[in-house]
C-alpha positions as CSV (number, residue, x, y, z in Angstrom):
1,X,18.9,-63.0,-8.6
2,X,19.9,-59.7,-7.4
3,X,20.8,-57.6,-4.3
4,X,19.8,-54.2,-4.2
5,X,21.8,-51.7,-2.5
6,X,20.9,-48.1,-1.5
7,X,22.8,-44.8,-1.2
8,X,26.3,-45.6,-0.3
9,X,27.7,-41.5,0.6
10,X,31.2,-42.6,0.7
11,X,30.5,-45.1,3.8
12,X,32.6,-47.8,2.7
13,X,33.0,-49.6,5.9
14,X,29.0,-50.1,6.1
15,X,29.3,-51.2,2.3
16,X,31.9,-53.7,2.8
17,X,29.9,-55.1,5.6
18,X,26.8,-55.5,4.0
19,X,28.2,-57.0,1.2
20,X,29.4,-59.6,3.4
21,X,26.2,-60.4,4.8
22,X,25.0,-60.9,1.7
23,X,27.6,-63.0,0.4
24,X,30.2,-61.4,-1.8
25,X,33.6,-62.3,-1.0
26,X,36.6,-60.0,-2.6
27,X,38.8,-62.1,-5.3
28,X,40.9,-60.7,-7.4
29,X,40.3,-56.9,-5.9
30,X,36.6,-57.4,-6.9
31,X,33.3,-58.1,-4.6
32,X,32.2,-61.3,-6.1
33,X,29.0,-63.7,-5.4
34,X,28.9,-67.0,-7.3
35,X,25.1,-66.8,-8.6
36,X,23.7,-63.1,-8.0
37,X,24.5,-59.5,-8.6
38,X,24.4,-56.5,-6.9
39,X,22.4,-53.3,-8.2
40,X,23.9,-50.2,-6.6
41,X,21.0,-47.5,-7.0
42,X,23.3,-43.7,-7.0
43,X,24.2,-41.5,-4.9
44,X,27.6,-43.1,-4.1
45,X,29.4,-39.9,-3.4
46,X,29.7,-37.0,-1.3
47,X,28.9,-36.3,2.4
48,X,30.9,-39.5,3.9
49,X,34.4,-40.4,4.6
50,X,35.2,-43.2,2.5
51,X,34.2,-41.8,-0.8
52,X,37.1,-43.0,-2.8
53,X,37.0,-46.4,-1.3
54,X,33.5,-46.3,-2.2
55,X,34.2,-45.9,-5.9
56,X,36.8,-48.1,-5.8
57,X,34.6,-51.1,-4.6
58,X,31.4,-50.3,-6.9
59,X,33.1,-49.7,-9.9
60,X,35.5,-52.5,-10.3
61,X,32.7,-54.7,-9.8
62,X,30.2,-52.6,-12.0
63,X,33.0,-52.9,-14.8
64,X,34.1,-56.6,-13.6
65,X,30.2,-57.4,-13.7
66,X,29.6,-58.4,-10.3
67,X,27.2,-55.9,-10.0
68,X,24.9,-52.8,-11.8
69,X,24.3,-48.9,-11.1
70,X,22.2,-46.4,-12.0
71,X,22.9,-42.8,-11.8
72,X,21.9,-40.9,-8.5
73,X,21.5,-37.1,-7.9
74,X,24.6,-36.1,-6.4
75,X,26.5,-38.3,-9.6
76,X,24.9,-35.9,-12.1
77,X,25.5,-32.9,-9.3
78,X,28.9,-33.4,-10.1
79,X,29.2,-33.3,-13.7
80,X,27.3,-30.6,-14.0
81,X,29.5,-29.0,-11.0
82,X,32.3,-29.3,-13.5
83,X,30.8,-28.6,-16.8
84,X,31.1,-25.3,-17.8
85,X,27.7,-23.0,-18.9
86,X,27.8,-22.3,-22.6
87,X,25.6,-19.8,-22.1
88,X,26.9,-18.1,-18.7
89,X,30.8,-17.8,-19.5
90,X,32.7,-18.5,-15.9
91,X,29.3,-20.3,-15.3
92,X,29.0,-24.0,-14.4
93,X,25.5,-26.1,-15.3
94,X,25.2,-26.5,-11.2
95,X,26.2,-23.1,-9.9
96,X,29.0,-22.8,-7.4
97,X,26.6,-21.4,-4.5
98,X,28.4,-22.1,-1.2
99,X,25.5,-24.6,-0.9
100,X,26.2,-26.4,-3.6
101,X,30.0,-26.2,-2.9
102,X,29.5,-27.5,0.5
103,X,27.6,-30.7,-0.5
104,X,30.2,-31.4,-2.9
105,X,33.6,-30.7,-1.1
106,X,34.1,-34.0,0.5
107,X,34.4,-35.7,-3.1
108,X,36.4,-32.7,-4.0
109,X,38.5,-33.1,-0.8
110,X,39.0,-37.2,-1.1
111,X,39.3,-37.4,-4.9
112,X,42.3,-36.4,-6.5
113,X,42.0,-34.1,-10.1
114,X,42.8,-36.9,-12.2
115,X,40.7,-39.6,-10.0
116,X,38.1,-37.4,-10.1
117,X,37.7,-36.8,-13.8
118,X,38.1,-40.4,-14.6
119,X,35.4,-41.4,-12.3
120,X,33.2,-38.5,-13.7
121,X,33.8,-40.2,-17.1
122,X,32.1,-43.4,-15.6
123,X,29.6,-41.8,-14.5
124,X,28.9,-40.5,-17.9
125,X,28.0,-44.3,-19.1
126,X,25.8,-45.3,-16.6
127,X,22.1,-46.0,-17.1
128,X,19.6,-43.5,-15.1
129,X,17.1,-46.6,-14.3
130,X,17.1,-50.4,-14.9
131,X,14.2,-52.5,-16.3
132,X,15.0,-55.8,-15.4
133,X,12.3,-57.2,-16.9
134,X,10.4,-58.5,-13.1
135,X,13.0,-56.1,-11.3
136,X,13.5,-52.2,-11.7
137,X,15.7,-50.0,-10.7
138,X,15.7,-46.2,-10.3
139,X,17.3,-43.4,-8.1
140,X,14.1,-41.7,-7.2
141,X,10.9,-42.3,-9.0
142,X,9.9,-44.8,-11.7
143,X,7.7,-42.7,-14.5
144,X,7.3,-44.6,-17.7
145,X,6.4,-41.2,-19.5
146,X,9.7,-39.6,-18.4
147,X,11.7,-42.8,-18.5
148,X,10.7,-42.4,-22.7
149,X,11.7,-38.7,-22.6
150,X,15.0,-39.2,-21.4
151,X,15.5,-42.6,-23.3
152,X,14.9,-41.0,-27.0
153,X,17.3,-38.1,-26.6
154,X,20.3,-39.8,-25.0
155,X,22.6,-41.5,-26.9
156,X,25.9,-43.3,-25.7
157,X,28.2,-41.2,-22.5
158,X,26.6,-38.5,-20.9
159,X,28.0,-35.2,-23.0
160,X,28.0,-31.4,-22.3
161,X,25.1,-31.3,-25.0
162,X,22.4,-33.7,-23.1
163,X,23.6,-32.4,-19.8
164,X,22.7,-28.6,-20.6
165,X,19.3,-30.2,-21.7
166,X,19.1,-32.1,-18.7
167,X,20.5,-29.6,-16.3
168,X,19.3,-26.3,-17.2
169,X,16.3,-25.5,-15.6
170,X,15.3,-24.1,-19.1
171,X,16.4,-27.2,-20.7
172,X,14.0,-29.7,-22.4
173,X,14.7,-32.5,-20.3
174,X,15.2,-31.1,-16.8
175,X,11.4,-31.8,-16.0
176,X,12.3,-35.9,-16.2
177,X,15.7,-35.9,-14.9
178,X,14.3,-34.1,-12.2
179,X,11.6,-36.7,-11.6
180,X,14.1,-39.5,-12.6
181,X,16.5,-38.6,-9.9
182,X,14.8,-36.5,-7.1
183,X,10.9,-37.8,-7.4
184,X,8.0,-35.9,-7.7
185,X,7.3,-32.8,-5.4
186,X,4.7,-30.2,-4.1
187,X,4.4,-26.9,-2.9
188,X,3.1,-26.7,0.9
189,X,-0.3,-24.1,1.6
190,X,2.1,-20.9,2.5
191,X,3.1,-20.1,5.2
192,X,4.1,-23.7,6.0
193,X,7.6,-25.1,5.8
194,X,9.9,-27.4,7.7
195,X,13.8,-28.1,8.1
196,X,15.6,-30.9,6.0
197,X,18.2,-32.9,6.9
198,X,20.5,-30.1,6.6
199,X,19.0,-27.7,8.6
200,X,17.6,-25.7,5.2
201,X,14.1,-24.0,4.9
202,X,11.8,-26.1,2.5
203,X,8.3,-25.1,1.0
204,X,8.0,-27.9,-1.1
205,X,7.7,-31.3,0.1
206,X,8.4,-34.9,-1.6
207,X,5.5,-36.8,-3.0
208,X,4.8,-40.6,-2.7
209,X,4.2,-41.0,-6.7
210,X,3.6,-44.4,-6.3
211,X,0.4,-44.3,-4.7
212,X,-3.1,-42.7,-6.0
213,X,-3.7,-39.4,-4.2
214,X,-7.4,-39.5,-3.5
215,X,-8.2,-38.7,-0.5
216,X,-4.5,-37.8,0.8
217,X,-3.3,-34.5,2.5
218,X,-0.4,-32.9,2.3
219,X,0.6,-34.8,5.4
220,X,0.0,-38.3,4.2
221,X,0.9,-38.2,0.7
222,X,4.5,-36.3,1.5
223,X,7.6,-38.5,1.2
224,X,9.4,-37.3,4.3
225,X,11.8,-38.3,6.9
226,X,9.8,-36.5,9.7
227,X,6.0,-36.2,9.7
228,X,4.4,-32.8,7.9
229,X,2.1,-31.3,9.7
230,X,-0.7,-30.1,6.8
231,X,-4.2,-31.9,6.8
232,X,-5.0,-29.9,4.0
233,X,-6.7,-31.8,0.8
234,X,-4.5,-31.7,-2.2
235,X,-5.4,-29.5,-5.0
236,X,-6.3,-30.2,-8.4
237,X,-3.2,-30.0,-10.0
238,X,-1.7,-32.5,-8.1
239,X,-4.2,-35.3,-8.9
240,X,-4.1,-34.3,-12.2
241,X,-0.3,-34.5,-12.6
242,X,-0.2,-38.0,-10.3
243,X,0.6,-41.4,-12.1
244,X,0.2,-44.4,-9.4
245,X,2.8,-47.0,-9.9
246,X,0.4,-49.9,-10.9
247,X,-0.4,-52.6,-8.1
248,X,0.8,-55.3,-10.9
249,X,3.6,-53.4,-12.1
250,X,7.3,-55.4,-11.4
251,X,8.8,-54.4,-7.8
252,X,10.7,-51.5,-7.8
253,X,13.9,-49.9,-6.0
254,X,14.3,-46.5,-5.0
255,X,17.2,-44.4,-2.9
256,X,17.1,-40.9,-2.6
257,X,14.7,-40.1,0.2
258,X,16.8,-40.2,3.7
259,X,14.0,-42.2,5.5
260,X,14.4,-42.9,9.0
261,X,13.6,-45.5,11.4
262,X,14.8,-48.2,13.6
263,X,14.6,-50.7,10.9
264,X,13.5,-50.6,7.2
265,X,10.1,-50.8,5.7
266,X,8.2,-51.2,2.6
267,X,6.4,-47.8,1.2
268,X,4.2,-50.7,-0.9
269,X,3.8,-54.4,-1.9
270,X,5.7,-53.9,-5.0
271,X,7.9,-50.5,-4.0
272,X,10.6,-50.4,-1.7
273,X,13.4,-47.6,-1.0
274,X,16.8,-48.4,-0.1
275,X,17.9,-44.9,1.7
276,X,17.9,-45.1,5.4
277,X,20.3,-42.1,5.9
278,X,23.3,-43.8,6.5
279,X,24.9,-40.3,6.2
280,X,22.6,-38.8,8.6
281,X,23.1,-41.3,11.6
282,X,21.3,-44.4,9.9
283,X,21.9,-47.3,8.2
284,X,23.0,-48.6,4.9
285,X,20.2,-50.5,3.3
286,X,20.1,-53.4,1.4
287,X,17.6,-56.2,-0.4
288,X,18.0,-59.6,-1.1
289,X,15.4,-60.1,-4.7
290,X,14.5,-63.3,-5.6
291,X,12.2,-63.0,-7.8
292,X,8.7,-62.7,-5.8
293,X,6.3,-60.2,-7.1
294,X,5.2,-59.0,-3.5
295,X,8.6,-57.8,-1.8
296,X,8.7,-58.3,1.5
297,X,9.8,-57.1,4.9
298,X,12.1,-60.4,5.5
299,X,14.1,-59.2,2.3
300,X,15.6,-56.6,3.8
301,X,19.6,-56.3,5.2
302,X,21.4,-53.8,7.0
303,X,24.7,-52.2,7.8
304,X,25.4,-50.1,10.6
305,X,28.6,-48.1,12.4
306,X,30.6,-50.1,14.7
């Protein structure tokens, strides 16, 4: 059976607990359970304070195999941060905006240059989703069509060649990394737009892919860690673009969206996301899988600040 663990930021404290509640004791310098595995699901770095303890709890246990990762956004953020732009000499594939260079700096401040690049080269073998068989696993959205896209062109380590591809808005695969990693999104009716978590203007909001959007707005099909205010119909486009994640389909886990709340909930029978802001004044998230088809609420664990 597994345990499902959602986006870590470098808040290794929180991690540590959590893998306590959930049984893992540390033997050998490696989190351990005697009959299940963990599945972290990305976004390990950046923002928090603990980011290199972080890495050096996942990965031992990742390469120990205690436990499984996929790839989050801010892991591919930071190897295209640092891989240069064939095509843009002095260029890097994510652009050194002070935007960008701000989200990254804490992983830039905590990791040394040779720590760094050999956890960048782990990051280049790991799997952007999990199939499980009865369990998936995927940073932001679970899209069979783009799960095939990505799956035929990559082959072994993540190299410079896949990751202009992947990287590059004018690369073939950005569409499905995209979707793979940050989910499925919409442009709001102008001249709406709210603040994220960061305080930055947004016109597009986050979609719940996973559900069939007949008869949704823009306020109850966003993905969102405050309400949006739009009872507008969604357009064509939308509709036409939207696959539901089937009602039959195996459960699967998502991170990514910085939902908030005083305790976690499921966004569907068989969908559940692991993100409760723990950089933003939540929680770390957690689920104990046991192989029921219908999740449920019982299933989930959490870890908070002392």
């Amino acid at each position: 059976m597994y345990d499902l663990i959602g986006d870590i930021h470098g808040h290794a404290d929180e991690l540590v607990s959590l893998l306590g509640q959930l049984g893992y004791e540390r033997k050998g310098g490696v989190f351990r359970h005697p009959d299940r595995q963990a599945v972290f699901l990305g976004d390990l770095i950046d923002r928090g304070p603990q980011i290199r303890e972080t890495l050096e709890i996942v990965r031992p246990m990742v390469e120990a195999g205690s436990a499984r990762a996929v790839l989050g956004n801010h892991e591919v953020n930071a190897l295209a941060f640092t891989t240069p732009d064939v095509d843009s000499p002095g260029a890097f594939l994510r652009p050194h905006t002070p935007k960008n260079v701000q989200q990254h700096s804490e992983t830039l401040r905590q990791l040394s240059e040779g720590d760094l690049a050999s956890h960048l080269d782990w990051f280049r073998t790991l799997p952007m989703w999990l199939d499980l068989g009865e369990l998936r696993a995927v940073h932001a959205c679970w899209d069979d069509a783009r799960i095939r896209e990505v799956d035929a062109a990559r082959e072994g380590p993540l190299d410079a060649a896949f990751l202009h591809r992947a990287c590059k808005p004018t690369g073939d695969l950005f569409p499905a990394v995209e979707t793979l990693l940050k989910g499925k999104e919409a442009k709001l009716p102008p001249p709406l737009f709210f603040l994220d978590k960061d305080g930055h203007q947004r016109t597009f909001i986050r979609l719940r892919w996973f559900l069939d959007p007949a008869g949704h707005t823009f306020g109850s099909y966003a993905l969102a860690s405050h309400p949006i205010d739009c009872d507008e119909l969604l357009p064509d486009d939308i509709h036409q673009a939207a696959v539901a994640y089937a009602p039959e389909a195996p459960p699967v886990f998502v991170g990514h969206y910085w939902l908030q709340g005083e305790a976690p909930a499921l966004l569907a029978h068989n969908v559940a996301c692991l993100d409760w802001s723990v950089a933003k004044g939540g929680f770390l998230c957690g689920y104990s899988w046991d192989g029921e088809a219908e999740l449920r609420e019982s299933g989930f664990r959490t870890a908070r600040r002392s």
